[in-house]
C-alpha positions as CSV (number, residue, x, y, z in Angstrom):
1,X,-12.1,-30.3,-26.6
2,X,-15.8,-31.4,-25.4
3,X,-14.0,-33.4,-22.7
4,X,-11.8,-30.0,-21.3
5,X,-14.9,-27.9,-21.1
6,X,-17.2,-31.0,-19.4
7,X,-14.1,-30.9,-16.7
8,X,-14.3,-27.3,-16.5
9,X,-18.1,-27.2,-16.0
10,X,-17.7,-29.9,-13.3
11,X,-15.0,-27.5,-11.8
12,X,-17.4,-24.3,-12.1
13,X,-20.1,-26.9,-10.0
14,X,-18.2,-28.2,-7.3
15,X,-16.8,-24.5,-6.8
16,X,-20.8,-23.7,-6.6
17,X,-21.6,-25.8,-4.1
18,X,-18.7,-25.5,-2.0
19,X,-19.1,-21.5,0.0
20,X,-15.2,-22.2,1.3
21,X,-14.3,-22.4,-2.5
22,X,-16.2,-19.2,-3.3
23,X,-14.7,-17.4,-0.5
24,X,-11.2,-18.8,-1.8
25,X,-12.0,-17.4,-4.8
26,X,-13.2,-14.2,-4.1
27,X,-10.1,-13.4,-1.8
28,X,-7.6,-14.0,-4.9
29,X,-10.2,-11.8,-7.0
30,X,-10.0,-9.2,-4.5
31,X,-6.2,-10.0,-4.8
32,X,-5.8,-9.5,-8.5
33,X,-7.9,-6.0,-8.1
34,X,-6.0,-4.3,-5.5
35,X,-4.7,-2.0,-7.6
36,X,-8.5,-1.0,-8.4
37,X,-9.9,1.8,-6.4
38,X,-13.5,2.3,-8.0
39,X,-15.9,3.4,-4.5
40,X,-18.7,4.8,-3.6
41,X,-18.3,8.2,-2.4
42,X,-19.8,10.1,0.1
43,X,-18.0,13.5,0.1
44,X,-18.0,16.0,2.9
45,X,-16.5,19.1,2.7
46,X,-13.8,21.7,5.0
47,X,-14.2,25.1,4.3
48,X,-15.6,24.7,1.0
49,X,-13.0,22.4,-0.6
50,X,-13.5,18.6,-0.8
51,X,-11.7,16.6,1.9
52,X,-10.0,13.6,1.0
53,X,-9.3,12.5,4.4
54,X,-12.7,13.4,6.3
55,X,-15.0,11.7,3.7
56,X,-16.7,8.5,3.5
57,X,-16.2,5.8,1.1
58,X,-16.9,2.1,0.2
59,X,-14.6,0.3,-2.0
60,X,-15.7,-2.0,-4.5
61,X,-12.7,-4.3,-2.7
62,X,-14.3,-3.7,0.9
63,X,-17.8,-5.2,-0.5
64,X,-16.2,-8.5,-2.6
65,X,-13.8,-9.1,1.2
66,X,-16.6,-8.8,3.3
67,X,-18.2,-11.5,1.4
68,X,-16.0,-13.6,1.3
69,X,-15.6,-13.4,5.0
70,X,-19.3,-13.9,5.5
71,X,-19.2,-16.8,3.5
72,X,-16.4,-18.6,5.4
73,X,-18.0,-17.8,8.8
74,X,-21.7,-18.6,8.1
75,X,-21.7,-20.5,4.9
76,X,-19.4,-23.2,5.6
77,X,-20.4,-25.8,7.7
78,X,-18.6,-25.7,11.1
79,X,-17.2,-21.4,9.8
80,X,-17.6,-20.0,13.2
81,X,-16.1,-22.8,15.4
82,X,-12.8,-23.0,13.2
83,X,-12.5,-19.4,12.9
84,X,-12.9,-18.7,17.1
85,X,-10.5,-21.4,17.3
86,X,-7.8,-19.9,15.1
87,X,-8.2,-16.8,16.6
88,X,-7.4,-19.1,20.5
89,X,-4.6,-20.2,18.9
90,X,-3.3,-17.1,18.0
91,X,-4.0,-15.8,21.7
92,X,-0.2,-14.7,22.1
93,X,-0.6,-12.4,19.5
94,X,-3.6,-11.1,20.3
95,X,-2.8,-10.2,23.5
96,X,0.1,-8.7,22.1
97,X,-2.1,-5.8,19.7
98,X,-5.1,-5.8,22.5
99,X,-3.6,-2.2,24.0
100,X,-3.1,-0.5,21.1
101,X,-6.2,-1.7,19.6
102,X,-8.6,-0.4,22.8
103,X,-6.3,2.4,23.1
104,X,-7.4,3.5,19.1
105,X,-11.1,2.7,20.3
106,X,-11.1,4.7,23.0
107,X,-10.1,7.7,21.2
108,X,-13.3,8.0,19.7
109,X,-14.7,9.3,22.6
110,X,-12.1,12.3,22.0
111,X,-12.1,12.6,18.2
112,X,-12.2,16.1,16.8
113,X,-14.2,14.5,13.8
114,X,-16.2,10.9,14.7
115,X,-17.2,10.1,11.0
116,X,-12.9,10.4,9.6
117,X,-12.1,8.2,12.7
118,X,-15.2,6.0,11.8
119,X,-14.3,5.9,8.1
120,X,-10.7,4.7,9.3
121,X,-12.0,2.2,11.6
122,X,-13.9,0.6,8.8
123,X,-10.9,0.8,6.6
124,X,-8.6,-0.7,9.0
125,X,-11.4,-3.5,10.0
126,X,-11.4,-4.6,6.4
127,X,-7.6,-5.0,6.0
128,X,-7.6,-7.3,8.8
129,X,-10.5,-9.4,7.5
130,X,-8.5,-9.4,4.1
131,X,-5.3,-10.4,6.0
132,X,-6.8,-13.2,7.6
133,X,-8.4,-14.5,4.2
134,X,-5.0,-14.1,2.3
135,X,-3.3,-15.4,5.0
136,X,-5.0,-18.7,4.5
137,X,-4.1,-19.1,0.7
138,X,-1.3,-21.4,-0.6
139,X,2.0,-20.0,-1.7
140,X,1.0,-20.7,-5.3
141,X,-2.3,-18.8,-4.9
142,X,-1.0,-15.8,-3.3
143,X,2.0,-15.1,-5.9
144,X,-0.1,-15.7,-9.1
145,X,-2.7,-13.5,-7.7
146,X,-0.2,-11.1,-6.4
147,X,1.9,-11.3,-9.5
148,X,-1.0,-10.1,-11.4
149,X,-2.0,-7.5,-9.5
150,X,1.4,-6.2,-9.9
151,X,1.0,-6.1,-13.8
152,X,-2.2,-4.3,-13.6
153,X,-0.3,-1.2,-11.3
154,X,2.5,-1.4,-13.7
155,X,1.1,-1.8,-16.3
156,X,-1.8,1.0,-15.3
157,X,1.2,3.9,-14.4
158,X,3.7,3.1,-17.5
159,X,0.0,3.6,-19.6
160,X,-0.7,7.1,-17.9
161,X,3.3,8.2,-18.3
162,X,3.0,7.5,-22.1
163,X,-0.7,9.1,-22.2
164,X,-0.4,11.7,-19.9
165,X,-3.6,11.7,-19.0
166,X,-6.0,10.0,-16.7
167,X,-9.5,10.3,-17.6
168,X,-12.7,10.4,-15.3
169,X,-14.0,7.3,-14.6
170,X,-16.6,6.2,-11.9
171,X,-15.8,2.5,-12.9
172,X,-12.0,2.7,-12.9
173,X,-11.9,4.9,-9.4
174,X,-10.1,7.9,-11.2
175,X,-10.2,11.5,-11.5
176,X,-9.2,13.5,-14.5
177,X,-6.0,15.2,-14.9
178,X,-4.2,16.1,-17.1
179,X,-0.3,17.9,-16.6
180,X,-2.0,21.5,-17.5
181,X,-3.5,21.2,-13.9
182,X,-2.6,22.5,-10.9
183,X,-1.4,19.5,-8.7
184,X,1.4,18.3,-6.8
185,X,1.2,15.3,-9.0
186,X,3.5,17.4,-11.8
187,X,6.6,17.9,-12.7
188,X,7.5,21.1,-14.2
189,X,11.2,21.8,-15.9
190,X,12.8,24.9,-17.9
191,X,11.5,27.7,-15.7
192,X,13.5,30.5,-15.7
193,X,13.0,33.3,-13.5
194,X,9.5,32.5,-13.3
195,X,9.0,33.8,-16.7
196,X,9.2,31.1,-19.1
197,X,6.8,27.8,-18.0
198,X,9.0,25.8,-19.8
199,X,7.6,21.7,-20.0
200,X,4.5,20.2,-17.8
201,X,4.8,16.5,-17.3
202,X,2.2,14.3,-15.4
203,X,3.5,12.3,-13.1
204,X,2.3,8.6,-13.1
205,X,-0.1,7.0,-10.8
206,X,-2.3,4.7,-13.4
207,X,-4.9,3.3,-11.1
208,X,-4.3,4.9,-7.9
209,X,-5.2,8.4,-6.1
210,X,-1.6,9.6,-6.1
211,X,1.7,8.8,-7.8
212,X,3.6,8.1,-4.2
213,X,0.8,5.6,-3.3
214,X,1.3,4.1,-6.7
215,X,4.7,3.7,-6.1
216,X,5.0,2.0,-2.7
217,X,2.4,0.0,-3.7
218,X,4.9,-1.6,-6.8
219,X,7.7,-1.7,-4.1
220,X,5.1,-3.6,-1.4
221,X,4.1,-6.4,-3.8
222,X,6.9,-6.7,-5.8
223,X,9.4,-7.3,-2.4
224,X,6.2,-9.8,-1.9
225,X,6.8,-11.6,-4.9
226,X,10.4,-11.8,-4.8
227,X,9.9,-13.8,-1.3
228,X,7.4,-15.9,-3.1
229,X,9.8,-16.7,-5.7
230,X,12.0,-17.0,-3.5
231,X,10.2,-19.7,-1.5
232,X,8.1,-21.7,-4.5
233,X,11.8,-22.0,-6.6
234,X,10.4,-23.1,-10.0
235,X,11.9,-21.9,-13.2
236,X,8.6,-20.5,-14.5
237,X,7.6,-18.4,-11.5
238,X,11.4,-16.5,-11.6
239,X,10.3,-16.2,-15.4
240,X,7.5,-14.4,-14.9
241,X,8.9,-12.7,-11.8
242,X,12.2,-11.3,-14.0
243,X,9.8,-10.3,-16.4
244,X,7.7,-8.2,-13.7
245,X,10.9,-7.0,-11.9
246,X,11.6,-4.7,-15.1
247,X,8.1,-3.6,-15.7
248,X,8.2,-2.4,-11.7
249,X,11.3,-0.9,-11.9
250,X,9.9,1.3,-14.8
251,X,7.0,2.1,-13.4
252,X,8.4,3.4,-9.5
253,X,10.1,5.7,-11.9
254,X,7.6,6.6,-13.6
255,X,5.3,8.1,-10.9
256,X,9.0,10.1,-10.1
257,X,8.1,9.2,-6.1
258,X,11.5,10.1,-4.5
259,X,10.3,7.9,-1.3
260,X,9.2,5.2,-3.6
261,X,12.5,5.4,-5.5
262,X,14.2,5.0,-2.6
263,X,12.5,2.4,-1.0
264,X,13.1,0.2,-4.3
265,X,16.7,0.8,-4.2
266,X,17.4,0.2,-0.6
267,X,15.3,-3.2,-1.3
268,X,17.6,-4.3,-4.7
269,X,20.9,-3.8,-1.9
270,X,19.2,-6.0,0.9
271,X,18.1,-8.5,-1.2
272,X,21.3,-9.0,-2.7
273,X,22.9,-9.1,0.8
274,X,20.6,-11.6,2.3
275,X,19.7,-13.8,-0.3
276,X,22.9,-13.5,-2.6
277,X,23.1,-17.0,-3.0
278,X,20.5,-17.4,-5.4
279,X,17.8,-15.2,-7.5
280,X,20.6,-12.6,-8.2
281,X,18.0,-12.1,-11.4
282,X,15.8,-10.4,-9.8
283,X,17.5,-7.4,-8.8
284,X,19.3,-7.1,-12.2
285,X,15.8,-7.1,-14.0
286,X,15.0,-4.5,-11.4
287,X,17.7,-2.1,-12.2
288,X,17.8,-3.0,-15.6
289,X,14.0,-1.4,-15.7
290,X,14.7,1.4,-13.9
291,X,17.8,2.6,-15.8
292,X,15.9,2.1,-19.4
293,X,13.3,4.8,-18.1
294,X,15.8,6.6,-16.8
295,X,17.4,7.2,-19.9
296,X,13.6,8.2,-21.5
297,X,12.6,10.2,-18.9
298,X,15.7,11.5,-17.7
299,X,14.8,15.8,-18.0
300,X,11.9,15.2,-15.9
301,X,14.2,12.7,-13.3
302,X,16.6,15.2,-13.1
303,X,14.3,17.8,-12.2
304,X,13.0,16.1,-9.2
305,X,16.1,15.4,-8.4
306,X,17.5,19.0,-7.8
307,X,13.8,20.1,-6.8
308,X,14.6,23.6,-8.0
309,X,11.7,24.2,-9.5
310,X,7.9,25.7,-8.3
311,X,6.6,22.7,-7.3
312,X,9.4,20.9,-6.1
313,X,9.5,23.7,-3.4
314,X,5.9,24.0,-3.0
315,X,6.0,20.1,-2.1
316,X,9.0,20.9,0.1
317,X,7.7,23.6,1.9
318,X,4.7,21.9,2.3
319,X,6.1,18.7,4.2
320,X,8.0,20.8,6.5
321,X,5.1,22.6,7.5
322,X,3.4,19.5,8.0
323,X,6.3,18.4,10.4
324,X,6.1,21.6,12.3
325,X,2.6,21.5,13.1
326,X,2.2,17.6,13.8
327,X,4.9,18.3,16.8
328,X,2.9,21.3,17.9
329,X,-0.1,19.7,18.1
330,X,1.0,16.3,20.0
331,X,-0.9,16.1,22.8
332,X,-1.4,12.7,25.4
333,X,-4.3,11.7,23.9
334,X,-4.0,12.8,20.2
335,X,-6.9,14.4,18.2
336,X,-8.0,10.8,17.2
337,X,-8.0,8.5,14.3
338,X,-7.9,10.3,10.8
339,X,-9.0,13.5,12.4
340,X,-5.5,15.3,12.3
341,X,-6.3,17.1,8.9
342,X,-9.4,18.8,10.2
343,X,-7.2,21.4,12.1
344,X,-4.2,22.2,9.8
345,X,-3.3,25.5,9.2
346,X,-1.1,24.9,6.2
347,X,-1.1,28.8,4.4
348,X,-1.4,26.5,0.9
349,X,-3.5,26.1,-1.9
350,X,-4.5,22.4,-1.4
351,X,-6.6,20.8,0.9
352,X,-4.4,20.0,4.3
353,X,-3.1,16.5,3.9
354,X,-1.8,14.2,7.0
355,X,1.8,14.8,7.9
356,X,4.1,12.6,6.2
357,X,5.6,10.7,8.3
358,X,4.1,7.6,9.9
359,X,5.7,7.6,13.7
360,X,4.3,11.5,13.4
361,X,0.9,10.8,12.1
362,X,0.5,8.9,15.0
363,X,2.1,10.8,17.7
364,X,-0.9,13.6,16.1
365,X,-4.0,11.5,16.0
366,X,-3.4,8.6,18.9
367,X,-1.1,10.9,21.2
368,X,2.2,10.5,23.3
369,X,0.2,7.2,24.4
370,X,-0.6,5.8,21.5
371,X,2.8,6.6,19.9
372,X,4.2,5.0,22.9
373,X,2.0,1.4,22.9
374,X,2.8,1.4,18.8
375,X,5.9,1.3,19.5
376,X,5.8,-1.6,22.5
377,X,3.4,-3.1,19.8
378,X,6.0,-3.2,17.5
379,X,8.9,-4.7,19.6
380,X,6.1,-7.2,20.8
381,X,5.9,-8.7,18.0
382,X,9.0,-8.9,16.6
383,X,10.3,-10.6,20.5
384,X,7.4,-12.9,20.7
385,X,7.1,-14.2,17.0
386,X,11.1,-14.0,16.5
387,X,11.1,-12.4,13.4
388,X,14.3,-11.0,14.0
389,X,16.0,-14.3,12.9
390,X,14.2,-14.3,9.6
391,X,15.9,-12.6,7.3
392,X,12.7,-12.2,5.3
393,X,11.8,-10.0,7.8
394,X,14.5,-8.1,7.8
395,X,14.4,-7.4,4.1
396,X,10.8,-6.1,4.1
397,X,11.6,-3.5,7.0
398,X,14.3,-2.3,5.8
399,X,12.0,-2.1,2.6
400,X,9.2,-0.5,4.2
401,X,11.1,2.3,6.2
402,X,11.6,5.4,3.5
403,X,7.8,4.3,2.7
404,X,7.1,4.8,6.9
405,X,9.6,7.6,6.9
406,X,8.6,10.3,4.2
407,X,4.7,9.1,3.8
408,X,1.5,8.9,5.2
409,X,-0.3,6.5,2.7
410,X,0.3,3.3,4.5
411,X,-2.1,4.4,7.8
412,X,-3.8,7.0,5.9
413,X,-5.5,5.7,2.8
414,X,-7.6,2.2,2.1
415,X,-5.1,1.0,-0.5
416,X,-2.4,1.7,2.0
417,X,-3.7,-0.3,4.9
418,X,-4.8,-3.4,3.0
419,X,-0.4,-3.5,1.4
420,X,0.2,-4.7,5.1
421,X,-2.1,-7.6,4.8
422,X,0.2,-8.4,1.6
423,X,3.3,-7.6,3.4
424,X,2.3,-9.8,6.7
425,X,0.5,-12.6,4.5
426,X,4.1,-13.3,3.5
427,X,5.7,-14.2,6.7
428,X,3.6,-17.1,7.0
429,X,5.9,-19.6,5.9
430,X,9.1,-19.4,7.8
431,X,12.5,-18.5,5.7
432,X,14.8,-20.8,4.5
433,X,17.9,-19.7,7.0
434,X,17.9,-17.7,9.9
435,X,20.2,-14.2,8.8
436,X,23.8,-15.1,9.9
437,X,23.5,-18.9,9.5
């Protein structure tokens, strides 16, 4: 025993004295916590309500990455050298995102509201830097790190379906509520005529701002972890990952995210077409978690499923509307970054929230331009790095397209942004076969 904890003290040390170790270490921290949203809030306000999506924040997350970076750059001996020349080597692809990267500065010079396009800006900065930090980690590093982070989100929404409740907590990042308040984040069943309420139930988000968010993020890392798995191929990492798979396919139920839902299923099929030959587990364990809670939960599944209730066509109504009004208000230039909420006219209750629908939200806030250079972006990366060969690839955007299709999260929110650090991170090493080998 006095020999372990000598080695572990020598361990601590040379992690101490080495700021490339710190930084290493602080990147899978900020790993493990991603599910953690605790921030310091600076809260503006539209017409009297509070506005999600035009106020100013600093993550707990941003402030551990951006040390980290600083570390690696100016603590390590030689930081800034390597990391220009990284970024030289990865020229192609520069060049490849320049456009639509000037194109979303320039818009501030037309933003409708400087501080949400700011507040994006700093959001998306961040992701990157995370992205470039993860992206150096081993395998090993980033599914352990990943595969805990999963738990926690699980863990976190399973906790809040059983509880129904999420307290107020400046430490955890969360906001009370409870399934007697108004929300969208409900789901109400036995109403008849409008007469009888009938049963409230809160829908699960643990952690997270909203239970659709909650969801895609489960769906992100756990398609991340399956690849991992995929790519380490050790008996105790497709242990653990089985094990993870049915906690995840609980939980994506559990927030009762139709997109999220969707997105989880459409990933079980494409996994079991392109990587059939092996880890045929996974899927299973998936399944196998999501049809457990849909046995416990299935009044409340079945109400979202027929959507015949108030807020089911509240949320409807709502979504159209969005839809509608993002296509009126395309413009060529777009109303800039984050700023597309400051103008809705949505005749509803809650504050306006971005349209939901990716390809939308940017046709609104970047313009017919900027929709247009996402989309050469897009192509341009998939020609030049040939990621159409790697069925890896494949399987995360097939994933990732309900989640791009029926949301806004994943340009909209900080937790959104930083999943496609996770989702990129993992097309670092190349796949085993190309698709129709």
């Amino acid at each position: 025993m006095t020999i372990k904890i000598k080695f572990l003290f020598q361990k601590i040390l040379t992690i101490a004295r080495s700021p490339r170790l710190i930084s290493e270490w602080l990147v899978i921290i900020a790993t493990i916590l991603l599910p953690y949203q605790a921030r310091f809030l600076w809260v503006r306000f539209n017409g009297g309500q509070s506005w999600e999506y035009g106020s100013f924040s600093i993550f707990v997350l941003e402030i551990i990455i951006w040390f980290a970076f600083i570390l690696i750059i100016f603590g390590s001996e030689g930081g800034v050298k390597t990391f220009w020349k990284n970024l030289k080597s990865q020229a192609k692809a520069v060049l490849v995102f320049l456009p639509m990267i000037l194109w979303a500065i320039a818009s501030f010079f037309w933003t409708k509201d400087i501080i949400a396009s700011a507040t994006w800006f700093n959001y998306a900065l961040t992701a990157v830097i995370y992205g470039f930090l993860f992206w150096k980690l081993s395998k090993e590093q980033k599914f352990w790190s990943l595969a805990a982070a999963l738990f926690i989100g699980s863990a976190s929404i399973i906790i809040t379906w059983f509880t129904q409740y999420v307290p107020a907590s400046t430490w955890l990042g969360t906001g009370e509520h409870h399934p007697a308040f108004l929300g969208q984040s409900v789901v109400q069943f036995g109403e008849w005529g409008g007469k009888y309420v009938g049963e409230r139930w809160l829908r699960a988000y643990g952690l997270f701002p909203h239970p659709n968010l909650a969801a895609g993020f489960v769906v992100a890392l756990l398609s991340s972890v399956w690849l991992l798995a995929h790519k380490i191929n050790r008996s105790t990492v497709v242990s653990v990952v089985v094990f993870l798979s049915a906690i995840a396919g609980a939980a994506v139920l559990a927030t009762m995210s139709k997109s999220g839902v969707i997105a989880l299923i459409i990933m079980i099929i494409f996994w079991l077409i392109f990587f059939r030959d092996s880890f045929w587990k996974l899927p299973v364990a998936a399944i196998f978690g999501l049809a457990v809670f849909a046995v416990v939960a299935w009044p409340q599944a079945l109400a979202r499923i027929q959507g015949q209730q108030t807020f089911e066509q509240f949320s409807r109504y709502e979504r159209i509307l969005g839809y509608q009004e993002a296509w009126q208000q395309k413009t060529w230039l777009g109303m800039g970054l984050g700023a597309s909420t400051l103008t809705a006219v949505k005749k509803v209750v809650l504050p306006p929230q971005p349209v939901h629908d990716v390809p939308l939200l940017i046709l609104t806030e970047l313009g017919l331009i900027g929709l247009a250079l996402a989309v050469g972006t897009f192509f341009g990366v998939v020609y030049f790095s040939r990621a159409y060969k790697n069925r890896q690839w494949w399987f995360l955007f097939l994933t990732l397209l309900p989640l791009l299709a029926f949301d806004h999260y994943l340009m909209t929110l900080f937790a959104g942004l930083m999943l496609w650090s996770v989702i990129i991170g993992n097309l670092r090493d190349q796949a085993d076969k190309i698709i129709w080998d």
